[in-house]
C-alpha positions as a LaTeX table, in Angstrom:
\begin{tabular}{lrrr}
\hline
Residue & $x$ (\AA) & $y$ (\AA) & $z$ (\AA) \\
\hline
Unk1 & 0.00 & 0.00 & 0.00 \\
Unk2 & 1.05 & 3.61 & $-0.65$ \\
Unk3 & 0.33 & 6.90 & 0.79 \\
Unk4 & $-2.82$ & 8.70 & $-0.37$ \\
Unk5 & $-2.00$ & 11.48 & $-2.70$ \\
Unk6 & $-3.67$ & 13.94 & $-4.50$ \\
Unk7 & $-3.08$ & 11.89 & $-7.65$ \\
Unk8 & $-5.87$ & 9.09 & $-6.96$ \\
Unk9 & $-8.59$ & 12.25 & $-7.15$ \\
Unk10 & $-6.89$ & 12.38 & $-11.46$ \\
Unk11 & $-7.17$ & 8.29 & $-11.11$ \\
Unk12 & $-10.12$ & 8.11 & $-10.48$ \\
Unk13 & $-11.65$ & 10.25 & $-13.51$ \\
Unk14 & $-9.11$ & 8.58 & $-15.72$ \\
Unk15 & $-10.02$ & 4.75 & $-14.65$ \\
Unk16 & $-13.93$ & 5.62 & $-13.28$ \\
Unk17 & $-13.49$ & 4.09 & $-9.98$ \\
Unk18 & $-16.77$ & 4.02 & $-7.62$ \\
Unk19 & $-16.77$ & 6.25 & $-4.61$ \\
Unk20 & $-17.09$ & 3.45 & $-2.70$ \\
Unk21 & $-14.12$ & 1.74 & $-4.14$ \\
Unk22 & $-12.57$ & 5.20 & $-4.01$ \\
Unk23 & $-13.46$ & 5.48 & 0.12 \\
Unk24 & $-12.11$ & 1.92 & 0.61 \\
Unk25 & $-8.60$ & 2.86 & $-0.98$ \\
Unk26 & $-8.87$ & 5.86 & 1.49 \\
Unk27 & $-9.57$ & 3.62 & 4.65 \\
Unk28 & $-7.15$ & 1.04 & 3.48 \\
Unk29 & $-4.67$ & 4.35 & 3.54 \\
Unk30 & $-5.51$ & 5.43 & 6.55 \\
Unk31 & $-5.00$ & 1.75 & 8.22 \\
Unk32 & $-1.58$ & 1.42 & 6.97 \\
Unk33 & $-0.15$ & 5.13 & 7.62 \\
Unk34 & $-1.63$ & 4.03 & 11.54 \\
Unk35 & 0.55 & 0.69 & 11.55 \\
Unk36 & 3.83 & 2.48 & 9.54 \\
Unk37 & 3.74 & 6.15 & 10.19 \\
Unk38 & 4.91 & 8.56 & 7.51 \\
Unk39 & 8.55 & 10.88 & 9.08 \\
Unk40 & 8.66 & 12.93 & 6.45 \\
Unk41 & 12.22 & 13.37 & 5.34 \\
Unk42 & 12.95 & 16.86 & 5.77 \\
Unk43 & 15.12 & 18.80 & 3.23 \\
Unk44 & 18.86 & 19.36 & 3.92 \\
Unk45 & 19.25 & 23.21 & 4.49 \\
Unk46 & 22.72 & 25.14 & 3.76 \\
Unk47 & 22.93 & 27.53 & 6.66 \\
Unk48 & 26.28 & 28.89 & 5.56 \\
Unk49 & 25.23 & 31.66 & 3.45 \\
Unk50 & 23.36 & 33.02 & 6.71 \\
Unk51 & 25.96 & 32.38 & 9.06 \\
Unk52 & 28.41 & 34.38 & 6.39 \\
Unk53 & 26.02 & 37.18 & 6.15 \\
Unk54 & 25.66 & 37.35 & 9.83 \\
Unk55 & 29.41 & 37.57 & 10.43 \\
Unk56 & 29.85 & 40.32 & 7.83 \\
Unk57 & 27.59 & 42.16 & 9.23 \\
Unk58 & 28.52 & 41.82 & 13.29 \\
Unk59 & 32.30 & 42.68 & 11.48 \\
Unk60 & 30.91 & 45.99 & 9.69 \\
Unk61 & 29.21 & 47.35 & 12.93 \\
Unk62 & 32.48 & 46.49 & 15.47 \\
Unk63 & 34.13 & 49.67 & 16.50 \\
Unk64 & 36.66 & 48.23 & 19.10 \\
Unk65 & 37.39 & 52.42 & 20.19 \\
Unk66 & 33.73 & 53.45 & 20.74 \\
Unk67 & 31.32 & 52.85 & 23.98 \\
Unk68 & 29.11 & 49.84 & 23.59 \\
Unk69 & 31.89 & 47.94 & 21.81 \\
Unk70 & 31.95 & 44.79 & 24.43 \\
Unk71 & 28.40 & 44.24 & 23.31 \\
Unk72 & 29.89 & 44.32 & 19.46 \\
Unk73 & 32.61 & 42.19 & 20.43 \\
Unk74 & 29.89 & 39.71 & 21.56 \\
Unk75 & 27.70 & 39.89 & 18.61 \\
Unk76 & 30.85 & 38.77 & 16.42 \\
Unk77 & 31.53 & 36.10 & 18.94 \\
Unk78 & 27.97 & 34.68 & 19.16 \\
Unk79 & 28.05 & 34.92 & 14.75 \\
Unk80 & 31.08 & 32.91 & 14.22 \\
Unk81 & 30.06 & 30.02 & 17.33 \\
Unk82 & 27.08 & 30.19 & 15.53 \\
Unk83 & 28.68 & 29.29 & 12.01 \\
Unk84 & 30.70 & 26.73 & 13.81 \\
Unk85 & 34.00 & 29.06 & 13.94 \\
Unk86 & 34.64 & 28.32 & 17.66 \\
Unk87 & 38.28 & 29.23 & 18.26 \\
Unk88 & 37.73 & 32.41 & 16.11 \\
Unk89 & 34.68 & 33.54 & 18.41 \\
Unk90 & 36.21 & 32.62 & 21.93 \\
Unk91 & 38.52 & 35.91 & 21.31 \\
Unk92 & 36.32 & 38.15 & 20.56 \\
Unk93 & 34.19 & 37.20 & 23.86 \\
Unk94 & 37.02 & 37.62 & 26.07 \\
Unk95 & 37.73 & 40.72 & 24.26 \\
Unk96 & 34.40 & 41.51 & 25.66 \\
Unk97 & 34.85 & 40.90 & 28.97 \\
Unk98 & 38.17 & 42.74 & 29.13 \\
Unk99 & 35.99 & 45.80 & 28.35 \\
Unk100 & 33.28 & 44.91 & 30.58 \\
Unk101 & 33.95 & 42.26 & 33.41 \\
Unk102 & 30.39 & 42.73 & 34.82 \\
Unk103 & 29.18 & 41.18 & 31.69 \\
Unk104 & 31.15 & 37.25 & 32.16 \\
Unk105 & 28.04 & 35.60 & 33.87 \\
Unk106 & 25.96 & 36.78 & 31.19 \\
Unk107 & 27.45 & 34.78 & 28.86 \\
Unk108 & 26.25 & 31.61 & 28.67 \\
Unk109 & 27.51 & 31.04 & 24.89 \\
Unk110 & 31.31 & 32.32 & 25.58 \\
Unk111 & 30.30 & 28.56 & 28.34 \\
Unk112 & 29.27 & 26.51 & 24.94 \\
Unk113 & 32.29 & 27.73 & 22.96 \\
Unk114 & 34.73 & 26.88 & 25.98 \\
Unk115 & 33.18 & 22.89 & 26.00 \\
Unk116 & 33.74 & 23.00 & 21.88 \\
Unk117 & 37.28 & 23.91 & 22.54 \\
Unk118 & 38.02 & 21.12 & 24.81 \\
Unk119 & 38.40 & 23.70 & 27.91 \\
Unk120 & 36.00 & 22.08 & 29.87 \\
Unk121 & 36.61 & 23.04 & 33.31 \\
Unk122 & 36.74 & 26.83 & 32.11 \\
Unk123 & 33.22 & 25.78 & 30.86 \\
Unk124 & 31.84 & 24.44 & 34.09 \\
Unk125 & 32.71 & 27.78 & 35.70 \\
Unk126 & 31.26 & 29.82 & 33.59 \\
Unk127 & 28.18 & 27.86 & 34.08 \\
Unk128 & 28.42 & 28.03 & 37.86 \\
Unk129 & 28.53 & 31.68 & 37.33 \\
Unk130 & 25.57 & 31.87 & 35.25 \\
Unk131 & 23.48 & 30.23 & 37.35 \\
Unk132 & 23.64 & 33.06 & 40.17 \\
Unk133 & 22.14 & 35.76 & 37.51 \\
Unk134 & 19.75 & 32.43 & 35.97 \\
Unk135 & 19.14 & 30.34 & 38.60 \\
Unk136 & 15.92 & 28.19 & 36.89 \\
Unk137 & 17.61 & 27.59 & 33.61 \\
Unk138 & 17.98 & 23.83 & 33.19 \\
Unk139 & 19.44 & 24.81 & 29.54 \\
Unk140 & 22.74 & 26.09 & 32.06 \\
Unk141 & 22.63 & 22.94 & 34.45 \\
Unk142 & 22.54 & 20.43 & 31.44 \\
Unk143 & 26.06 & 22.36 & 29.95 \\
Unk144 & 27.59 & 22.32 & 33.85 \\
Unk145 & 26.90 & 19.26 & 33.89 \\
Unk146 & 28.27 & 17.87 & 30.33 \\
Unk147 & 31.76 & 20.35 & 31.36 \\
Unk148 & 31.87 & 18.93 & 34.46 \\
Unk149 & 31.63 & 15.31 & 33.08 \\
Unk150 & 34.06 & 15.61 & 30.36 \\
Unk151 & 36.61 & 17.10 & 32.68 \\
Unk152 & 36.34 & 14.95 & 36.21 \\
Unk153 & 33.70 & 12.35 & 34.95 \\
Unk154 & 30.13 & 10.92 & 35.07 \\
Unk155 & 30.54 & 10.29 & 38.93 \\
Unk156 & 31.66 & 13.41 & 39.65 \\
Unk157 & 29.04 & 15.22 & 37.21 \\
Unk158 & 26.16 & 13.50 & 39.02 \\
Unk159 & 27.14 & 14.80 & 42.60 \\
Unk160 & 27.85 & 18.62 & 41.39 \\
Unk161 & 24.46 & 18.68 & 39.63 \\
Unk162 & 23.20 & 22.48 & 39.59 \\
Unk163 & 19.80 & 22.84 & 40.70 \\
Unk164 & 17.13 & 24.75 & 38.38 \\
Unk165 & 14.04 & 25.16 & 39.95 \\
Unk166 & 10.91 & 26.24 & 38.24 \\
Unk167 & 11.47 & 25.85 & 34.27 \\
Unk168 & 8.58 & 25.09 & 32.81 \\
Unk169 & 9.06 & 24.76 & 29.17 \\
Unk170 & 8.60 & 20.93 & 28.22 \\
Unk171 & 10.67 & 19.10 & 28.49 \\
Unk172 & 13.30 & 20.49 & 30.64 \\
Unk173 & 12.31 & 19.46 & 33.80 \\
Unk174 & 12.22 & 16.12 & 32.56 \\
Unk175 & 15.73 & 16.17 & 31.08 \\
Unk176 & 16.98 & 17.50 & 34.57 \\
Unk177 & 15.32 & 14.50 & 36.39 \\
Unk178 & 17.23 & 12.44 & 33.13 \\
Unk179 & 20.73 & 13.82 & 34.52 \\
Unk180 & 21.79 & 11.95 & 37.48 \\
Unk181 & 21.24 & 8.39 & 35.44 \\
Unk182 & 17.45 & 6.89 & 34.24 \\
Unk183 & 15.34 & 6.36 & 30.92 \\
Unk184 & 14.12 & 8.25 & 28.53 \\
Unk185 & 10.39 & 7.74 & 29.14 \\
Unk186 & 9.76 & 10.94 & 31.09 \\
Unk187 & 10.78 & 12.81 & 28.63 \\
Unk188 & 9.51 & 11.37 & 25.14 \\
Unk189 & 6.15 & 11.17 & 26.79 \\
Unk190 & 6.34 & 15.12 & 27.94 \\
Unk191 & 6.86 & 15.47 & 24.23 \\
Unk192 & 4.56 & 13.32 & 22.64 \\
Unk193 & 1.53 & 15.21 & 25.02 \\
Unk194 & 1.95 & 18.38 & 23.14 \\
Unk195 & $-1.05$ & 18.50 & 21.14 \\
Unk196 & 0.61 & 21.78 & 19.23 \\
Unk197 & 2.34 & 20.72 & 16.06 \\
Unk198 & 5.01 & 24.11 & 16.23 \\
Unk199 & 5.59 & 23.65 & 20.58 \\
Unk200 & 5.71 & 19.76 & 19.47 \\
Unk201 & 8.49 & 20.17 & 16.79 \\
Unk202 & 10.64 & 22.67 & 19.92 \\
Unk203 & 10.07 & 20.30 & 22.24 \\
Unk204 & 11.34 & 17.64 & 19.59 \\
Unk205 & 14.52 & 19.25 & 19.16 \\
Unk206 & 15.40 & 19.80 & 23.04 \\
Unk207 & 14.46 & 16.69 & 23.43 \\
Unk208 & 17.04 & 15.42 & 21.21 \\
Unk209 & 19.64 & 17.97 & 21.83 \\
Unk210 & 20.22 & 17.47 & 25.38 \\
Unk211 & 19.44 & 13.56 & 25.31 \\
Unk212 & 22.15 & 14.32 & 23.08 \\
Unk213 & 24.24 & 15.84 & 25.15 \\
Unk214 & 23.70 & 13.15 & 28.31 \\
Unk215 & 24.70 & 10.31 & 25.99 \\
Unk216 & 28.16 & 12.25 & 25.12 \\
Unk217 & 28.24 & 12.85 & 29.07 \\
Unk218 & 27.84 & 9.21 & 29.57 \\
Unk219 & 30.04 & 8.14 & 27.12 \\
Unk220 & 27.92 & 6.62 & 24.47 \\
Unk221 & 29.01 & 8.00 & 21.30 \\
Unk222 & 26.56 & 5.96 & 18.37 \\
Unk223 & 23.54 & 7.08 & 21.09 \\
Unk224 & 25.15 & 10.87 & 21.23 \\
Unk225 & 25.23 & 11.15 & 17.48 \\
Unk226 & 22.13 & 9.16 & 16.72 \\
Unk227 & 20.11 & 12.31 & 18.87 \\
Unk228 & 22.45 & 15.07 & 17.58 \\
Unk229 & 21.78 & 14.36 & 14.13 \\
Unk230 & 18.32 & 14.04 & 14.69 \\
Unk231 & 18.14 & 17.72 & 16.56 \\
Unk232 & 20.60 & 19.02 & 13.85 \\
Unk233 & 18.26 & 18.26 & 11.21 \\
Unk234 & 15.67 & 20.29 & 12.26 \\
Unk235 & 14.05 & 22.68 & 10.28 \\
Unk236 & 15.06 & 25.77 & 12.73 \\
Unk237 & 17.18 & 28.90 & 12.88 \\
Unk238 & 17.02 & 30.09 & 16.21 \\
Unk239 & 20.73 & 30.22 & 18.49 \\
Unk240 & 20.12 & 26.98 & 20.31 \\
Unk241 & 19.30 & 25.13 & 16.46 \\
Unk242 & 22.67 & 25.95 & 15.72 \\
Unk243 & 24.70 & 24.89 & 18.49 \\
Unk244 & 23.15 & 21.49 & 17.70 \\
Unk245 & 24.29 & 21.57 & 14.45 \\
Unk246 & 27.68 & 22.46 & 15.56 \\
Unk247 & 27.77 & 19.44 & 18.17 \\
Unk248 & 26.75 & 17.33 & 15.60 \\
Unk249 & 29.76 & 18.31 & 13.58 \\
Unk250 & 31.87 & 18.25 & 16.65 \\
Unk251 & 30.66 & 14.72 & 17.64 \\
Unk252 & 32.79 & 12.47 & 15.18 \\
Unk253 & 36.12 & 14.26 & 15.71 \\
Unk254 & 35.80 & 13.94 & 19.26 \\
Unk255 & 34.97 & 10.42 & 19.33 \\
Unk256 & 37.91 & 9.41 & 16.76 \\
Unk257 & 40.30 & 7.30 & 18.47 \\
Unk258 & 43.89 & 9.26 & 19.19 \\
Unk259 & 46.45 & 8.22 & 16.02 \\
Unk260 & 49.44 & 7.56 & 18.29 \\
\hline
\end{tabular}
């Protein structure tokens, strides 16, 4: 059996099929997409010509001499993490805090680009100090903990959780409950409730992200890629969309056995 499609309505003129044969081909359909469900494959997108675009332009506006330039220095930073160009952003965020120390908690994605460039404990401070200007982002205790694990290990990552009370987008208090060890369950059923098919497809993509994440915590690389890919693929744009794809890039030449 194959998917109804708009080309059975032409059929149907063409070979003069009954409208009751006609609503039996439909029913048939409708049996068979319930038993083998339909993921529709979704496009590959090129996001480099936007990640380009946005760099030129953060570059054009920087004007290292003039007030408001740590917030500049920052835009660059978050453009190029953003395009995957993590040891040419981390600069231009310190850069930024030089200018402006007040600003370091603040910066939650100067904390991803320190875990892409293998400085993890680095990472898991910045993270501690985010939390005491965020304290109920789980988003921040998921990326202590991943620092923390790649630098001291699981063990240690499940006693220095960071609490993060109070976040109610699905499904992040799931995935915190997911961090000191567990299933899955919790989680893929928070996102299969959504009855909203745009809050459905975010809650997707967390979902897989910081599963994601846990499995490259946890050491379980085909696990770690299998969900990266999967939130990579998405059809979004937003900051966090991109860090995923980023990770997913990142995934393979961290897992590649050292050529001694």
């Amino acid at each position: 059996m194959f998917p109804f499609h708009s080309n059975m309505l032409t059929m149907s003129h063409t070979f003069h099929l009954s409208p009751r044969v006609l609503f039996s081909i439909f029913a048939l359909t409708l049996s068979w997409l319930a038993i083998h469900p339909v993921h529709a494959q979704q496009p590959s997108i090129d996001h480099s010509a936007r990640h380009e675009l946005a760099i030129e332009r953060a570059r054009s506006n920087l004007r290292p001499d003039e007030p408001g330039s740590a917030n500049r220095q920052v835009a660059v930073a978050d453009a190029l993490l953003r395009a995957g160009k993590v040891d040419d952003s981390i600069p231009h965020y310190e850069n930024a805090i030089e200018q402006s120390p007040d600003m370091q908690p603040y910066l939650w994605q100067y904390g991803i680009a320190l875990f892409f460039a293998g400085r993890f404990e680095d990472g898991r401070e910045l993270f501690e100090a985010h939390r005491r200007v965020n304290p109920n982002d789980v988003e921040n205790a998921a990326w202590h903990f991943l620092c923390e694990a790649k630098a001291n290990g699981i063990d240690s990552a499940r006693k220095l959780l960071l609490p993060a009370p109070g976040d109610r987008r699905v499904p992040m208090s799931e995935i915190l409950d997911r961090l000191p060890g567990g299933d899955t369950d919790a989680i893929e059923a928070a996102v299969e409730a959504i009855d909203h098919p745009g809050s459905k497809q975010s809650a997707r993509f967390y979902a897989d992200l910081y599963l994601g994440m846990i499995a490259d915590a946890e050491d379980q690389p085909v696990a770690a890629e299998r969900f990266m890919k999967r939130a990579a693929a998405a059809p979004l744009a937003h900051y966090m969309a991109d860090v995923a794809r980023v990770y997913a890039k990142h995934l393979p030449d961290s897992t590649k056995p050292e050529v001694r």
